[in-house]
C-alpha positions as CSV (number, residue, x, y, z in Angstrom):
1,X,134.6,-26.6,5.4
2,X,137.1,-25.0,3.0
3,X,139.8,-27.3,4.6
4,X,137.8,-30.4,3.8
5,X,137.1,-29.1,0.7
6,X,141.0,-29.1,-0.2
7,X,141.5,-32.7,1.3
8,X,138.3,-34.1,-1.0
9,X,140.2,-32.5,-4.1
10,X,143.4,-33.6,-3.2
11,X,142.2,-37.3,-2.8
12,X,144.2,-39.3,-5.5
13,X,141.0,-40.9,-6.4
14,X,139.3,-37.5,-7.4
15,X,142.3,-36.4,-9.6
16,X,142.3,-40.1,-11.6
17,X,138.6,-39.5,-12.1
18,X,139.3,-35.9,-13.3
19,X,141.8,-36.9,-15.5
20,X,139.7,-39.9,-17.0
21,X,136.7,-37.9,-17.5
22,X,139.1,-35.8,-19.7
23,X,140.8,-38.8,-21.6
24,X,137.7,-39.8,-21.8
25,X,135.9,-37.1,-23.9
26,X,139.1,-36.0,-26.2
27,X,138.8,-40.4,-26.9
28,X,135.2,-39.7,-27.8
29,X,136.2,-37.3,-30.3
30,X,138.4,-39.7,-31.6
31,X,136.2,-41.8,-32.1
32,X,133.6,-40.0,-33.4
33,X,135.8,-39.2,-36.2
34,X,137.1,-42.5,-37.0
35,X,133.6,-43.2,-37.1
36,X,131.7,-40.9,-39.4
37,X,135.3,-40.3,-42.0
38,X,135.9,-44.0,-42.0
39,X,133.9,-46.6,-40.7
40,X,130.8,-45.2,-42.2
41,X,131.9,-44.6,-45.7
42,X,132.9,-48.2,-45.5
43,X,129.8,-49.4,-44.1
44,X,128.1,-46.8,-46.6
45,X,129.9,-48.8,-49.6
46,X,128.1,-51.8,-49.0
47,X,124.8,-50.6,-47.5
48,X,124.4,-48.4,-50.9
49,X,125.0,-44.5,-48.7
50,X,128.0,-43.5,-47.2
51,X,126.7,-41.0,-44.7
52,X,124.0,-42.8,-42.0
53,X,122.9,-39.8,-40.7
54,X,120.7,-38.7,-43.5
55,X,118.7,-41.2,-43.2
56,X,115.4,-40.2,-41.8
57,X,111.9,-41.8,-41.5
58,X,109.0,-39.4,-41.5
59,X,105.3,-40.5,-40.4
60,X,103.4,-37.7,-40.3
61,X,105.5,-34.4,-38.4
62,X,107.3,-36.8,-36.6
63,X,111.2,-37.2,-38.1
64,X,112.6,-40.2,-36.6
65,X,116.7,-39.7,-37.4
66,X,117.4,-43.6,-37.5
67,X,121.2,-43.0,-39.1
68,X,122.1,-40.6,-36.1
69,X,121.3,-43.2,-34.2
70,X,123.1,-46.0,-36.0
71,X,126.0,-43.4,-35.8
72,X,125.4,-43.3,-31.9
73,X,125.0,-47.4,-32.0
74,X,128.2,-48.0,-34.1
75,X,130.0,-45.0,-31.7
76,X,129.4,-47.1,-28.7
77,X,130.4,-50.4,-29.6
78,X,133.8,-49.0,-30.6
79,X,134.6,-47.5,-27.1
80,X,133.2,-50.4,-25.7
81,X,135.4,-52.4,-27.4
82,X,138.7,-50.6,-27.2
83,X,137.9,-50.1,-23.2
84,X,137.3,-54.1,-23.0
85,X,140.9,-54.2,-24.7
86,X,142.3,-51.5,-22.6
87,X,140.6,-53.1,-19.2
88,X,141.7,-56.7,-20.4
89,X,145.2,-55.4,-20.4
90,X,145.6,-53.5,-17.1
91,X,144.1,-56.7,-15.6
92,X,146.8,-59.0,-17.4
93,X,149.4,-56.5,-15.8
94,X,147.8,-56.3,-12.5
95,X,147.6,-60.2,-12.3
96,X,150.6,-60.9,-13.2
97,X,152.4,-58.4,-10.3
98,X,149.6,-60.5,-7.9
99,X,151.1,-63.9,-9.2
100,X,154.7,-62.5,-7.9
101,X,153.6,-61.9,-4.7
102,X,151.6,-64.8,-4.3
103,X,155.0,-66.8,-5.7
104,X,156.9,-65.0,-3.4
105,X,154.5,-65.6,-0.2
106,X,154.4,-69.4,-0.9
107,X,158.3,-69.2,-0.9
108,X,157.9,-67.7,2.8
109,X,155.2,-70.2,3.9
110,X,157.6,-73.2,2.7
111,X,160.5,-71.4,4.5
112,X,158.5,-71.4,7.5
113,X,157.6,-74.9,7.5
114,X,161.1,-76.2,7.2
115,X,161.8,-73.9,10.0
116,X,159.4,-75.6,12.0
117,X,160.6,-79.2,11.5
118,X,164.4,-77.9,12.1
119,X,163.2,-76.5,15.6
120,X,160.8,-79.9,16.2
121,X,164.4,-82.1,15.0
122,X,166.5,-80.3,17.8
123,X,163.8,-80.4,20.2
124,X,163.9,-84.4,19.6
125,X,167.6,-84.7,19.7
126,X,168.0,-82.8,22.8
127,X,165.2,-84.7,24.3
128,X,162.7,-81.6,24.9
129,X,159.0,-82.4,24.7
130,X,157.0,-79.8,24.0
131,X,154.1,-79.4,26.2
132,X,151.1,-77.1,25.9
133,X,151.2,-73.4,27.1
134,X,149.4,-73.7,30.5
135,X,147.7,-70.4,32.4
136,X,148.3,-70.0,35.6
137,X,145.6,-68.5,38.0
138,X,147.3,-64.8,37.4
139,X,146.3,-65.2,34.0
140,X,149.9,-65.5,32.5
141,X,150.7,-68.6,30.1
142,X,153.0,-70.7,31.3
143,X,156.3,-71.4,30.1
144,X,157.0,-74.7,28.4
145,X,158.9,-77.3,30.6
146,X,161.8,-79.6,29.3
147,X,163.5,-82.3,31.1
């Protein structure tokens, strides 16, 4: 069990994830800051408050913290946005790397196919007709005949 253990851990996939999850939360940070030291102020300039998170709606005992959760909302749709960019660009990189070997394959396939009507050309000149592979009754194709 300790042995599969190892090999689960080891797994390239599990270390990328590792690794991402990391990234991932020192970005948030990131962006959390950028968020509330600079996008807010700005926000806060124009909106009349430069800090969302103080305001709060009471009805009652119940406080409802609606400028935490525009800082939450306005959190969001900046990490969404720069891993749309980020994604957008991996795929650009990945596509174009498919395109090569796509370009490359086609090359093959056309080299193929003038292959194939060289060998069909000297079969004509020398007179050979191709005839379909026959089985004989051992179950062995047959070899094909020429004249």
């Amino acid at each position: 069990m300790l042995k599969e253990f190892k090999e689960f851990i080891a797994r390239g996939n599990v270390m990328n994830l590792a690794v991402g999850v990391i990234v991932g939360s020192a970005f948030t940070a990131i962006v959390k800051s950028l968020v509330s030291n600079i996008i807010n102020p700005l926000i806060g300039i124009f909106a009349g408050k430069i800090d969302f998170s103080s305001i709060i709606f009471t009805v009652g005992s119940a406080h409802f913290r609606v400028g935490t959760f525009l800082n939450s909302v306005i959190n969001f749709l900046i990490i969404s946005f720069v891993i749309f960019v980020m994604v957008k660009f991996v795929n650009k990189f990945t596509k174009s790397k498919e395109d090569e070997k796509k370009k490359e394959e086609k090359e093959l396939s056309e080299e193929a196919e003038y292959l194939k009507e060289i060998v069909e050309l000297l079969k004509e000149e020398k007179g050979i007709q191709p005839q379909p592979a026959s089985t004989s009754n051992d179950g062995e194709k047959g070899k094909v005949e020429t004249k």
